[in-house]
DOZA-610272 format. One record per residue (C-alpha): residue in three letters; x negated, y negated, z negated. Coordinates in steps of 0.001 Angstrom, whole numbers, plus 524288, in hexadecimal, padded with zeros to 5 digits. Example, Ala and Ser with C-alpha at 12.3 -4.5 7.8 and 13.67 -1.06 7.14 Angstrom:
2
ALA7CFF4811947E188
SER7CA9A804247E41C
This chain:
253
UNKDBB51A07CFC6C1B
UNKDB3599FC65C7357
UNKDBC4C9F196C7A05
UNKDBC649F5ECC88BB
UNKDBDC49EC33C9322
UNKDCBD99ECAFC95E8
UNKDD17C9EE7BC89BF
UNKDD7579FAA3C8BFE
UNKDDA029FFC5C7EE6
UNKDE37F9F3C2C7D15
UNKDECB49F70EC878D
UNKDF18BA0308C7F66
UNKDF6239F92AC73FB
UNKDFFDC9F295C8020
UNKDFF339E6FCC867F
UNKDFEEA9DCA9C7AC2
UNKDF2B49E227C77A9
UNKDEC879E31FC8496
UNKDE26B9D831C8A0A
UNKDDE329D7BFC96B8
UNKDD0069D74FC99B0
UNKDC8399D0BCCA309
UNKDCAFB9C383CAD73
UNKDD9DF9C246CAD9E
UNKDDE249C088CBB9E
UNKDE1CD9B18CCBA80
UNKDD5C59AD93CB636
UNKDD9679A041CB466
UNKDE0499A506CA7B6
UNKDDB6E99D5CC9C05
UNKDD4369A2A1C8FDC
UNKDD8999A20CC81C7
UNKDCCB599906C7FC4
UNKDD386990DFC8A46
UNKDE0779918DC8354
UNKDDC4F98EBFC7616
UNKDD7EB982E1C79FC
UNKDDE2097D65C856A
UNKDE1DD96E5CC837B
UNKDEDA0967E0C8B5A
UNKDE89F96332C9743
UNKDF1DF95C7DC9C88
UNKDFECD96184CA36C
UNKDFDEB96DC5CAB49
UNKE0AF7977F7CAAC0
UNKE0B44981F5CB338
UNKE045E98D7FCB0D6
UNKDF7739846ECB217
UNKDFB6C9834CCA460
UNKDF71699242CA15F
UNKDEA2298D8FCA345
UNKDE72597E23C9DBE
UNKDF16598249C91FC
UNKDF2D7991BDC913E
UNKDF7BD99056C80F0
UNKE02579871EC86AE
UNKE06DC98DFEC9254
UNKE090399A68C88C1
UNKE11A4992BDC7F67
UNKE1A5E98D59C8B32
UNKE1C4C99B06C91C0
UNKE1F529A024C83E9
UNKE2749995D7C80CC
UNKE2EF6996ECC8E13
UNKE2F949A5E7C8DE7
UNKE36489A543C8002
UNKE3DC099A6FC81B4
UNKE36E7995A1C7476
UNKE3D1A98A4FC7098
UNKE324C983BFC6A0E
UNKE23C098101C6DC8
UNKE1E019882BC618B
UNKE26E299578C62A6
UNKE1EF599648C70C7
UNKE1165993ABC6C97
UNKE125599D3CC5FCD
UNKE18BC9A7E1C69D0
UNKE0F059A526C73A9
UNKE02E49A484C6957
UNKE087C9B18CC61A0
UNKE09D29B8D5C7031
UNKDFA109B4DFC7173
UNKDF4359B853C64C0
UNKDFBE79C3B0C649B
UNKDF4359C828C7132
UNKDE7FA9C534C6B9C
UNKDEBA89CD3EC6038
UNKDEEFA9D7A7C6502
UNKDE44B9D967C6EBD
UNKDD9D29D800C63C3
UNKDDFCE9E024C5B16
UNKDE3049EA45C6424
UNKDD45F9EB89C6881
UNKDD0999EA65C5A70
UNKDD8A09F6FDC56D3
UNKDD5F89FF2AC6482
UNKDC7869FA49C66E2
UNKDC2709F5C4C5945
UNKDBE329EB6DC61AD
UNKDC4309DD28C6602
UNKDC12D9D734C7308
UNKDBC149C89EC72A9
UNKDC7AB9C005C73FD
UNKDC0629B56DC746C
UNKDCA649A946C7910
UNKDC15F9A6ADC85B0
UNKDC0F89B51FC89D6
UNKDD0589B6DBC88F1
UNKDD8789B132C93B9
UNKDE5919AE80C92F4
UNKDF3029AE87C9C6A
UNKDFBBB9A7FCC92D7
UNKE06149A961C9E72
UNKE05489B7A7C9BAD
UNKE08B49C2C8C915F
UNKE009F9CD5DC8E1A
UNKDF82F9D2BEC9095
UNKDF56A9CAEEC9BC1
UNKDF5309BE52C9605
UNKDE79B9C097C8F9D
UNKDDA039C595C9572
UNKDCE1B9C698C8F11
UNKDC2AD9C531C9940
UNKDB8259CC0DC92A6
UNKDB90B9D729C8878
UNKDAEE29D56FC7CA9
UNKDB0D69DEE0C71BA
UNKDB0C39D90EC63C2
UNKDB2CB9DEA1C55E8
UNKDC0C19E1FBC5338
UNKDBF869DB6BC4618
UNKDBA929CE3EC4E22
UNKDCA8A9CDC3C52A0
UNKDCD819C26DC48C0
UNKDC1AA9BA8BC4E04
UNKDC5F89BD1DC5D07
UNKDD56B9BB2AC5C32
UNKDD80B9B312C4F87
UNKDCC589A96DC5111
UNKDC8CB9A9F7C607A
UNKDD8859A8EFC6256
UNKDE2DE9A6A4C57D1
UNKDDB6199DB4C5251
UNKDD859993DBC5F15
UNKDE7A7996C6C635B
UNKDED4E9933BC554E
UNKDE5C9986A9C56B2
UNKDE9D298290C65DD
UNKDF74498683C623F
UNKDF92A97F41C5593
UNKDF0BF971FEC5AB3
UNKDF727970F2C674F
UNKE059497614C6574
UNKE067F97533C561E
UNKE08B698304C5357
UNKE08EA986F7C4657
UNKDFC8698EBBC4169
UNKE039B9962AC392A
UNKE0DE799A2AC43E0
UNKE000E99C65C4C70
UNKDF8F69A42FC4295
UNKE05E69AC25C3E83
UNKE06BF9B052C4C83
UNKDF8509B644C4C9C
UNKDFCAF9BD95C3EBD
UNKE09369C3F4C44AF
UNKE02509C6CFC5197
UNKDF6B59CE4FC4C31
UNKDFF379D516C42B1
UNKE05F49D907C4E24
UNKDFC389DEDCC55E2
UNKDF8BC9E5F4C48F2
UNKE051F9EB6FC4BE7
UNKE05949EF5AC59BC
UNKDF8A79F6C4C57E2
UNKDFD3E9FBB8C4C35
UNKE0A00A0228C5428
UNKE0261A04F1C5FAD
UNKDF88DA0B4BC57D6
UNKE02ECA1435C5036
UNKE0886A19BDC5BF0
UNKDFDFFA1C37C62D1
UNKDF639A237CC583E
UNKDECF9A1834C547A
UNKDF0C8A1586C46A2
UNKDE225A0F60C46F9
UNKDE62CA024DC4E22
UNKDEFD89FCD9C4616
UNKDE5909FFD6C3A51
UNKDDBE99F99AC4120
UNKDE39A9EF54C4569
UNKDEA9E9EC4EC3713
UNKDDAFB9EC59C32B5
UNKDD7F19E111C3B73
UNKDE37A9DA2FC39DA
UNKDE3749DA4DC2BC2
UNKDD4BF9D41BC2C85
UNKDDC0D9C984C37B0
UNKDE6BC9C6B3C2D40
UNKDDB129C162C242F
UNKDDA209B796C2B1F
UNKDDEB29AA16C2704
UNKDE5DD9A53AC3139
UNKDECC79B455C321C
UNKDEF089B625C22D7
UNKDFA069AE8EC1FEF
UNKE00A59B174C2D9F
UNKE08CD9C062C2940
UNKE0FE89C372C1C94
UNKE06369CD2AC1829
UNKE12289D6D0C11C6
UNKE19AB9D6A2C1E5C
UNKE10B79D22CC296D
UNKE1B1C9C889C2D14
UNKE16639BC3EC3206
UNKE159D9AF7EC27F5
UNKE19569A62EC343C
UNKE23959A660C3E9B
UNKE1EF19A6AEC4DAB
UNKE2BBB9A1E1C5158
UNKE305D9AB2DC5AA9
UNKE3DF59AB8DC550F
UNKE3E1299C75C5B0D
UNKE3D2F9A3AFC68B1
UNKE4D029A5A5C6DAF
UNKE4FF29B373C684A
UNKE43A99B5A2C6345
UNKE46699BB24C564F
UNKE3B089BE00C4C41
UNKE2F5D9C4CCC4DCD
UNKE2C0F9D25BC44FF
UNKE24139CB61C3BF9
UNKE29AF9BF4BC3AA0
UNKE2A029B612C2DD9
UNKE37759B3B3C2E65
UNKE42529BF0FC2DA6
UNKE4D589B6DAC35B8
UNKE49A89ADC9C40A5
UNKE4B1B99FD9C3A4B
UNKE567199701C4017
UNKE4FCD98BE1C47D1
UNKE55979803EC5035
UNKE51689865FC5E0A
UNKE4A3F97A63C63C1
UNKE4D94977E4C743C
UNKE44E098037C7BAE
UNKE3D0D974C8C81B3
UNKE317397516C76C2
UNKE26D397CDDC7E7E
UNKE169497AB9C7E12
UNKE13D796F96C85BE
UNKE0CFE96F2EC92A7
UNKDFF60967C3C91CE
């Protein structure tokens, strides 16, 4: 099936795996080019801040709508939320349209003050190889987003790069499910296929347990007040921590 302007096929998979197409309607919204490397430029708050310092601005409303209680339990959230999206939206077309759209950073815009799938719009559809996904979301993305992250807030890259594991396994997943009920045993198949070649990868390889698919790092969502553990978390009982006050969020710049 050849990628068709809007998308459409996507919208079937629900609304984690749907992109919008075209000019969003605030078309001041910045790119991921923009995001990925967006320097502090002085102070600006406000939502102004979506704009000079989108990566930022995401942490803070994470961090606020969680109530995380440290700086780096927002930005892994906040960065896990993202390259889940891209993800999913890859992988879906991948299985549905043996095709990918261009991502490409400076074709993808971004509302980091929204959820999906209104938060990202790709302005122009190009259709690309399904097997090019690794070169459009792990290189044109994780890869420029695990470096920002871990140079300007000191993220871990193995917290970073353990995020992009579990998320892609989990969109494996939800196709595979989706695909099962709805009679398309093919997806997950196709989906496990391209995954498996993703996993070969060596900033993926180390990142799941290969017996159990759990993770081999900890996002720290159990950090989050009553957040508990996610389904394929390293640990099997959230670890007891000194909860920090809940002043510690991403700076403004």
């Amino acid at each position: 099936m050849a990628l068709d302007p809007d998308l459409t096929a996507l919208r079937a998979l629900g609304g984690f795996f749907v992109l919008r197409t075209g000019e969003p309607p605030d078309g001041r919204l910045p790119t991921l080019a923009h995001a990925y490397t967006a320097r502090p430029a002085g102070e600006s708050g406000g939502h102004d801040e979506v704009y000079a310092d989108p990566v930022i601005f995401r942490a803070r409303k994470v961090a606020d709508s969680m109530r995380a209680p440290e700086r780096r339990v927002a930005v892994s959230i906040a960065h896990q939320g993202l390259v889940a999206r891209l993800w999913a939206v890859a992988l879906g077309s991948a299985a549905l349209y043996d095709h990918v759209p261009d991502l490409s950073p400076g074709l993808l815009r971004w509302d980091p003050d929204g959820g999906a799938p209104d938060e990202l719009w790709l302005t122009e559809v190009r259709a690309l190889p399904a097997e090019a996904i690794g070169e459009v979301v792990l290189e044109g993305h994780l890869v420029p987003l695990a470096g920002v992250l871990h140079e300007r807030l000191r993220m871990s890259e193995r917290l970073l790069w353990g995020n992009a594991g579990s998320a892609l396994m989990g969109a494996v997943r939800q196709l595979d499910r989706w695909g099962r009920t709805h009679g398309r045993t093919d997806l997950g198949d196709r989906a496990r296929g391209l995954a498996a070649d993703l996993f070969a990868h060596p900033a993926l390889s180390d990142t799941l347990d290969p017996a159990t698919l759990r993770r081999r790092s900890c996002c720290l969502y159990y950090r989050v007040p009553r957040g508990g553990l996610c389904g394929d978390c390293c640990f099997d009982h959230p670890p007891h921590f000194d909860q920090p006050p809940h002043s510690e969020h991403p700076p403004h710049h």
